[in-house]
Biopython code that builds the backbone (N, CA, C, O; Angstrom):
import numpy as np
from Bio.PDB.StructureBuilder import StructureBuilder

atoms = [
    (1, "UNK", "N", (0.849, -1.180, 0.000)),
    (1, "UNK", "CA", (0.000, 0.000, 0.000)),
    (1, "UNK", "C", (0.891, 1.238, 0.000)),
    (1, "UNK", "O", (1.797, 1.337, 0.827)),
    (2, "UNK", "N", (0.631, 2.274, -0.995)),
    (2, "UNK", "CA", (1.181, 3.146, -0.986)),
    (2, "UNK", "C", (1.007, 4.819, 0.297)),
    (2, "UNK", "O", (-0.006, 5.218, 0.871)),
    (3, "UNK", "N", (1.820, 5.147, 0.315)),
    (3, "UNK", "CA", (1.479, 6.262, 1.481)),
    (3, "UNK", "C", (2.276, 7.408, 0.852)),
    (3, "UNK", "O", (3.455, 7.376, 0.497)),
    (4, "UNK", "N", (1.184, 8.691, 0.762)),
    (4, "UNK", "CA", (1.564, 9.613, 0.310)),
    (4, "UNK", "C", (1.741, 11.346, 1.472)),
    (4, "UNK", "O", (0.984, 11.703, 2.375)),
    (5, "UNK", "N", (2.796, 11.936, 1.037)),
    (5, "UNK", "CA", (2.602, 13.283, 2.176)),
    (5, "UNK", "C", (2.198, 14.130, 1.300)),
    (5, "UNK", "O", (2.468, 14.212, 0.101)),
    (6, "UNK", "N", (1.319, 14.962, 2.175)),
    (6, "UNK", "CA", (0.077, 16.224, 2.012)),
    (6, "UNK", "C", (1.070, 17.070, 1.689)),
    (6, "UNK", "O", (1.772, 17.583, 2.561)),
    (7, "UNK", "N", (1.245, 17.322, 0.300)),
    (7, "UNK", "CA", (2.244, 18.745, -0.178)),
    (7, "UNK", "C", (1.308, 19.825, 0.221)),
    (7, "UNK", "O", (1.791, 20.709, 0.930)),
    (8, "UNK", "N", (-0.086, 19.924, -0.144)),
    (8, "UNK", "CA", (-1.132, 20.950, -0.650)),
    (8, "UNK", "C", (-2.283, 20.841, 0.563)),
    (8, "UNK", "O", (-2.481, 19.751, 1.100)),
    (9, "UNK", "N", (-2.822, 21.702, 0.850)),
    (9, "UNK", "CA", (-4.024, 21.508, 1.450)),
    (9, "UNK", "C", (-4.873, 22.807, 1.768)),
    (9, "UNK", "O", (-4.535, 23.566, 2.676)),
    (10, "UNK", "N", (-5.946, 23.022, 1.013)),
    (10, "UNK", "CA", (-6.700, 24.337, 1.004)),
    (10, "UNK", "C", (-8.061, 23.775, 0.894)),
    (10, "UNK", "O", (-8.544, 22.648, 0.997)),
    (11, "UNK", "N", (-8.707, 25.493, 0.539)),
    (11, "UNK", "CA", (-10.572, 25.082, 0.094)),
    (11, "UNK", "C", (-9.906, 25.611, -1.535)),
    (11, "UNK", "O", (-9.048, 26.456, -1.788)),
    (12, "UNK", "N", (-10.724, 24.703, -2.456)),
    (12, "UNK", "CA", (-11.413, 25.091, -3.487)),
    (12, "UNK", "C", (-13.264, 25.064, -3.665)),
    (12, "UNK", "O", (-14.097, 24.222, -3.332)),
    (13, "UNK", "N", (-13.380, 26.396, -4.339)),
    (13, "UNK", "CA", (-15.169, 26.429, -4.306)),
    (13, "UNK", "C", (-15.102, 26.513, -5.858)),
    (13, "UNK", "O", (-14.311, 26.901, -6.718)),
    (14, "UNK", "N", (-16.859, 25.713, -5.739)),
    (14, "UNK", "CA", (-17.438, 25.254, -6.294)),
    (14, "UNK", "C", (-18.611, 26.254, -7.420)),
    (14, "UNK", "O", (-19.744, 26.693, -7.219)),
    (15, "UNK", "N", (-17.873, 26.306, -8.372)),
    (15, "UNK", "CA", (-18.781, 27.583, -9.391)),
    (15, "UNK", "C", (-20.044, 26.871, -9.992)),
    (15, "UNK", "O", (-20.389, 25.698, -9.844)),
    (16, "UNK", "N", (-20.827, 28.172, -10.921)),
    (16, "UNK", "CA", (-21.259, 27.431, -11.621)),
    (16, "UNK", "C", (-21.467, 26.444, -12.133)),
    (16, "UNK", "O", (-20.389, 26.174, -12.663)),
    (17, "UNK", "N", (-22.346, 25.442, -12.424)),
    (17, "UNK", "CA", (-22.251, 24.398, -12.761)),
    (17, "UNK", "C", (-21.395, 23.159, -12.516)),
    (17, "UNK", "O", (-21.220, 22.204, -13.273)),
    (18, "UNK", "N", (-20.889, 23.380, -11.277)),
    (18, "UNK", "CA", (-20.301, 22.249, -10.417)),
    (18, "UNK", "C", (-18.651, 22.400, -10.734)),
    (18, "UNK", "O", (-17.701, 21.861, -10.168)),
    (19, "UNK", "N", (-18.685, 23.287, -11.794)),
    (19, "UNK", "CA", (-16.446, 23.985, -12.008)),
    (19, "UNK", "C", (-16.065, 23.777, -10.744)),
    (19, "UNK", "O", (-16.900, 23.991, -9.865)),
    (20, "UNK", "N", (-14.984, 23.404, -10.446)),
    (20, "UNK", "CA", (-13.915, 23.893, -9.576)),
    (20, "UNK", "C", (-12.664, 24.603, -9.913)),
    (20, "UNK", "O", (-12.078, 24.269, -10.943)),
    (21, "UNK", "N", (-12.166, 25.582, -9.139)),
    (21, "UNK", "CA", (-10.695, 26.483, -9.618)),
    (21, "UNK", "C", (-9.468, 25.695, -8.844)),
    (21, "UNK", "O", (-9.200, 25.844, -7.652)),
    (22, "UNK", "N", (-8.803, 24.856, -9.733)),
    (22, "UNK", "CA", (-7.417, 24.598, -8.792)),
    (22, "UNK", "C", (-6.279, 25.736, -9.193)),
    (22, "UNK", "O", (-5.851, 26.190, -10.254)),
    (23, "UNK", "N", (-5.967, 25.995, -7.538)),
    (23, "UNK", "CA", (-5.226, 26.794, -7.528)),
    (23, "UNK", "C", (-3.734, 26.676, -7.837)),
    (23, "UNK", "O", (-2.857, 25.843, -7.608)),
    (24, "UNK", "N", (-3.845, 28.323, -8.700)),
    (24, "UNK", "CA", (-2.278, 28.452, -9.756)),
    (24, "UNK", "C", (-0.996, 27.593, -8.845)),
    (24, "UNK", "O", (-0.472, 26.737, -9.556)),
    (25, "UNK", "N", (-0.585, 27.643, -7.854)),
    (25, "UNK", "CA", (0.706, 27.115, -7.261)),
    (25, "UNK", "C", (0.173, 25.871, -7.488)),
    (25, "UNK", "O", (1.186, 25.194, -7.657)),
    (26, "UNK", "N", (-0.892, 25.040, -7.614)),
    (26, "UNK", "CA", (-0.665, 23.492, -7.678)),
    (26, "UNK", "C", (-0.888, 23.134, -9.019)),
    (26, "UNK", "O", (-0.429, 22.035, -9.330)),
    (27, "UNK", "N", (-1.411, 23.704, -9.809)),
    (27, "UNK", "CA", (-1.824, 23.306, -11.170)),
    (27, "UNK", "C", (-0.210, 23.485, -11.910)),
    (27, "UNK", "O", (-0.035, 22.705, -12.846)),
    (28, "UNK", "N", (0.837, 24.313, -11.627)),
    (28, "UNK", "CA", (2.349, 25.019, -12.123)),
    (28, "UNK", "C", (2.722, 23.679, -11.758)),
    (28, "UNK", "O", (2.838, 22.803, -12.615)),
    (29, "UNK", "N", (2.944, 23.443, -10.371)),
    (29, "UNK", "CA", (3.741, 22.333, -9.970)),
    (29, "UNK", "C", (3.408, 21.098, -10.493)),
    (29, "UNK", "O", (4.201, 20.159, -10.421)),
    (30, "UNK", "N", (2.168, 20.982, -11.084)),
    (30, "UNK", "CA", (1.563, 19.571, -11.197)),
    (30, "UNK", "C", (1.501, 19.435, -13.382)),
    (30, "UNK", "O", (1.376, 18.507, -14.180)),
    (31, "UNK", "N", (1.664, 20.850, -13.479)),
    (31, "UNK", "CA", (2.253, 21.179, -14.785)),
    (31, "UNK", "C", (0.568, 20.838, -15.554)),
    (31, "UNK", "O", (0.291, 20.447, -16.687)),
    (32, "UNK", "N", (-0.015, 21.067, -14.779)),
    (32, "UNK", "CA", (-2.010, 21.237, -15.747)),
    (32, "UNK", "C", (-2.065, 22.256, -16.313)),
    (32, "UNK", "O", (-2.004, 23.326, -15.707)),
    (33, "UNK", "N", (-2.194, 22.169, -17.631)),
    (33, "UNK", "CA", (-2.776, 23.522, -18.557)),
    (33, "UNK", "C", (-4.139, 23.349, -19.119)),
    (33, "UNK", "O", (-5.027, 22.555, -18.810)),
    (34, "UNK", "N", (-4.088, 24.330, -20.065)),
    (34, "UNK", "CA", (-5.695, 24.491, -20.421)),
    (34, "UNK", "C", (-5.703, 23.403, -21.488)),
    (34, "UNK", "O", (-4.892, 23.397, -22.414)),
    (35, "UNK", "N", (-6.444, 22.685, -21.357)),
    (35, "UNK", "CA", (-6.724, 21.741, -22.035)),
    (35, "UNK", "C", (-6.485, 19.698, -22.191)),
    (35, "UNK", "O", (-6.677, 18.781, -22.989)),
    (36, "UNK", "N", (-5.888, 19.999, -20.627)),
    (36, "UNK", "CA", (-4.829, 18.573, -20.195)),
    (36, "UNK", "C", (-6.919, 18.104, -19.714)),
    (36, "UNK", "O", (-7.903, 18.844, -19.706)),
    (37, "UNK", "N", (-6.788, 16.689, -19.416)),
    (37, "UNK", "CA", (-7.567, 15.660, -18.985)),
    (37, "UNK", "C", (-7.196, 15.325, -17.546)),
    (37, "UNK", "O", (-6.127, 14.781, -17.272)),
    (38, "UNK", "N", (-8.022, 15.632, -16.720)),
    (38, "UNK", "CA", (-8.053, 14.779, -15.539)),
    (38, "UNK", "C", (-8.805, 13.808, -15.291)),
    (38, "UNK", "O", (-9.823, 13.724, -15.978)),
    (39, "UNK", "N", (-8.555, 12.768, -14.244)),
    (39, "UNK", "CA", (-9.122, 11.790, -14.206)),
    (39, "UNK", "C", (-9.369, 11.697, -12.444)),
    (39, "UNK", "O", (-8.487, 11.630, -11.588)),
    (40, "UNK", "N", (-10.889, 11.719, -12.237)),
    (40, "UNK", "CA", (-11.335, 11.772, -10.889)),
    (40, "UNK", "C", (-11.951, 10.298, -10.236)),
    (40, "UNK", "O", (-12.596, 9.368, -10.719)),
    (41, "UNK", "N", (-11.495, 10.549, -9.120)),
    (41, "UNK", "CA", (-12.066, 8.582, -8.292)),
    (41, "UNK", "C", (-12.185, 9.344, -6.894)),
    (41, "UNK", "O", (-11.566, 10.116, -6.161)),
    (42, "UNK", "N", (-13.676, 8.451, -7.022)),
    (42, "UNK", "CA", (-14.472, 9.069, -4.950)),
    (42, "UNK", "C", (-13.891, 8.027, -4.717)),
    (42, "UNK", "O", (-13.573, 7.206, -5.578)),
    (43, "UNK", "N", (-13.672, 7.928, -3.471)),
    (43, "UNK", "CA", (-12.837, 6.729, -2.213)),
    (43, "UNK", "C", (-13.668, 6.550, -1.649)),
    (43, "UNK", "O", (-14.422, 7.514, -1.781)),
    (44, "UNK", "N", (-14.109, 5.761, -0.952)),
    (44, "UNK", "CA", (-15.099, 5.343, 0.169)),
    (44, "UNK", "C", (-14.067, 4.967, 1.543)),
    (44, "UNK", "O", (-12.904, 4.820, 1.169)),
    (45, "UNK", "N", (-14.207, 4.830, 2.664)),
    (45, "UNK", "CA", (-13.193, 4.297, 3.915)),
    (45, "UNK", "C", (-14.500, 3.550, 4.232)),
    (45, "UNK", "O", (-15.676, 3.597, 3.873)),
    (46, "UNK", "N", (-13.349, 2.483, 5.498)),
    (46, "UNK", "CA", (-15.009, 1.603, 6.088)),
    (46, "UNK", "C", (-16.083, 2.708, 6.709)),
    (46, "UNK", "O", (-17.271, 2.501, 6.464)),
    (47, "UNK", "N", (-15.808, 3.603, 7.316)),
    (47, "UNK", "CA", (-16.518, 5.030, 8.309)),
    (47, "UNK", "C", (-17.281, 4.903, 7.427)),
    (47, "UNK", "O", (-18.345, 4.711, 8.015)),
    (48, "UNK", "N", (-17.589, 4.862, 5.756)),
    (48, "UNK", "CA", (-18.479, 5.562, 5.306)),
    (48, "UNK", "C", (-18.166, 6.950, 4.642)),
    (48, "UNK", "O", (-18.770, 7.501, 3.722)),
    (49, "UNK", "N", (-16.882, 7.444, 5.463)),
    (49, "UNK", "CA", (-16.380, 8.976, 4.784)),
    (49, "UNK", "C", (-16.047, 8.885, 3.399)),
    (49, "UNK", "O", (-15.756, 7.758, 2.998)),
    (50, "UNK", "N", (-16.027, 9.810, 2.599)),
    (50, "UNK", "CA", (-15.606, 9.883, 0.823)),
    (50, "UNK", "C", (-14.541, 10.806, 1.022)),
    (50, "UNK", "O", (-14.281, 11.494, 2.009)),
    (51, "UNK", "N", (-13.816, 10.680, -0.373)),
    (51, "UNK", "CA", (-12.997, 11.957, -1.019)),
    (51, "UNK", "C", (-12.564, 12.313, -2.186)),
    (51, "UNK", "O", (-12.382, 11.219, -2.722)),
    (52, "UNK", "N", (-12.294, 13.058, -2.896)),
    (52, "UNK", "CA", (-12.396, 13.120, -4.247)),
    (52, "UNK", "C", (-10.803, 13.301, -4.213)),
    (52, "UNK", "O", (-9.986, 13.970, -3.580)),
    (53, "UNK", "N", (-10.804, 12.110, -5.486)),
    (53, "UNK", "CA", (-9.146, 12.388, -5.568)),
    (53, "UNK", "C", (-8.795, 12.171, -7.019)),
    (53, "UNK", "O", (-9.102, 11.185, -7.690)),
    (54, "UNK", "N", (-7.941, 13.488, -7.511)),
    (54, "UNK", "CA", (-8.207, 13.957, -8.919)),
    (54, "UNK", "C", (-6.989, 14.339, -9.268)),
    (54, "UNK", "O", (-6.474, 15.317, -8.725)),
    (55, "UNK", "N", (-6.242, 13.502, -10.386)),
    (55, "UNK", "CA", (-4.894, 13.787, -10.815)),
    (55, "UNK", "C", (-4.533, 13.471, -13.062)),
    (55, "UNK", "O", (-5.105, 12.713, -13.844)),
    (56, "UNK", "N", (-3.582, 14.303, -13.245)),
    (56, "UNK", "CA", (-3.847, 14.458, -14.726)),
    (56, "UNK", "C", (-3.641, 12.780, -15.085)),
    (56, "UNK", "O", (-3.180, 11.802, -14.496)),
    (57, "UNK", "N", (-4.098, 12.988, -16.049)),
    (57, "UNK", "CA", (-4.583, 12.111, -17.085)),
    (57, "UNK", "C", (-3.097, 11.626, -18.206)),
    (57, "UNK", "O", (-2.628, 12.501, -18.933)),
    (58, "UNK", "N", (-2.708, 10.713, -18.215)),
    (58, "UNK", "CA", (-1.394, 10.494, -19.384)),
    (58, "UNK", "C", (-1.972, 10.932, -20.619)),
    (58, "UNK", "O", (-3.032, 10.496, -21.069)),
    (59, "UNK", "N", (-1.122, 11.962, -21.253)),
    (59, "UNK", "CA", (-1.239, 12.233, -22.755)),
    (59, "UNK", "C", (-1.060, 10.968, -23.394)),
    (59, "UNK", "O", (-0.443, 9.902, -23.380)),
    (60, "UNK", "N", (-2.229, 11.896, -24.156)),
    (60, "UNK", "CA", (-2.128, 10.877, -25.510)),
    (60, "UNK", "C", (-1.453, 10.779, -26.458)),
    (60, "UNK", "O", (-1.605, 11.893, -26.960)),
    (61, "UNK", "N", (-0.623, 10.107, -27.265)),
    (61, "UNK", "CA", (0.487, 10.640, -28.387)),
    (61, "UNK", "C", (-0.611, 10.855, -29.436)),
    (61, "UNK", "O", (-1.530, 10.089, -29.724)),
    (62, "UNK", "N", (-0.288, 12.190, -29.998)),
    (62, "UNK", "CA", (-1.255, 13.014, -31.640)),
    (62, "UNK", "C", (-1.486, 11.726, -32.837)),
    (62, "UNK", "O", (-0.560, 11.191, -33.446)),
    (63, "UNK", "N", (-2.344, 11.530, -32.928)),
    (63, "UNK", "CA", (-2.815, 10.747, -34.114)),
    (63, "UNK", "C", (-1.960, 11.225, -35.327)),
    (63, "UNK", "O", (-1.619, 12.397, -35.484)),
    (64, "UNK", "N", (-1.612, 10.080, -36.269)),
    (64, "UNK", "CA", (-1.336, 11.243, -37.641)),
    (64, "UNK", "C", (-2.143, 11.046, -38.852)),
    (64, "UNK", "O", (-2.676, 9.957, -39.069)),
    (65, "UNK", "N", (-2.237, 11.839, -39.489)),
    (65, "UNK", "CA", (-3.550, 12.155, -40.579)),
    (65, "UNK", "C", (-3.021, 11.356, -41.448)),
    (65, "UNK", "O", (-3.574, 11.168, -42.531)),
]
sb = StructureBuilder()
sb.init_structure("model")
sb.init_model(0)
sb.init_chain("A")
sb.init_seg("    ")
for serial, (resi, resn, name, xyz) in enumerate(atoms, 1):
    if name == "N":
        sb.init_residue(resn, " ", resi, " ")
    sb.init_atom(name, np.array(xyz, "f"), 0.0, 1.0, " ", f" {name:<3s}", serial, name[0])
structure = sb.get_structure()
């Protein structure tokens, strides 16, 4: 089992239509631009508690015509 340390820890809110804003210092470090894919998974624990845990997506290599 893997074990990870908490680099980051803030609020992000919740816009319009369910958007969220991740903030500029983690999106730089984590190297997300406009247009990258993330990929999100809720966790369940036995408690019953959830959490959303959301990290980029592997590029895809460009198709060629």
């Amino acid at each position: 089992m893997a074990y990870f340390r908490t680099l980051y820890y803030g609020e992000v809110g919740v816009g319009v239509g369910g958007r969220i804003t991740i903030p500029q210092e983690i999106r730089e470090d984590l190297g997300i631009g406009a247009g990258d894919l993330l990929t999100v998974r809720v966790e369940q624990s036995s408690d019953g508690s959830r959490q959303l845990v959301i990290w980029r997506a592997e590029r895809q290599p460009a198709e060629e015509p």
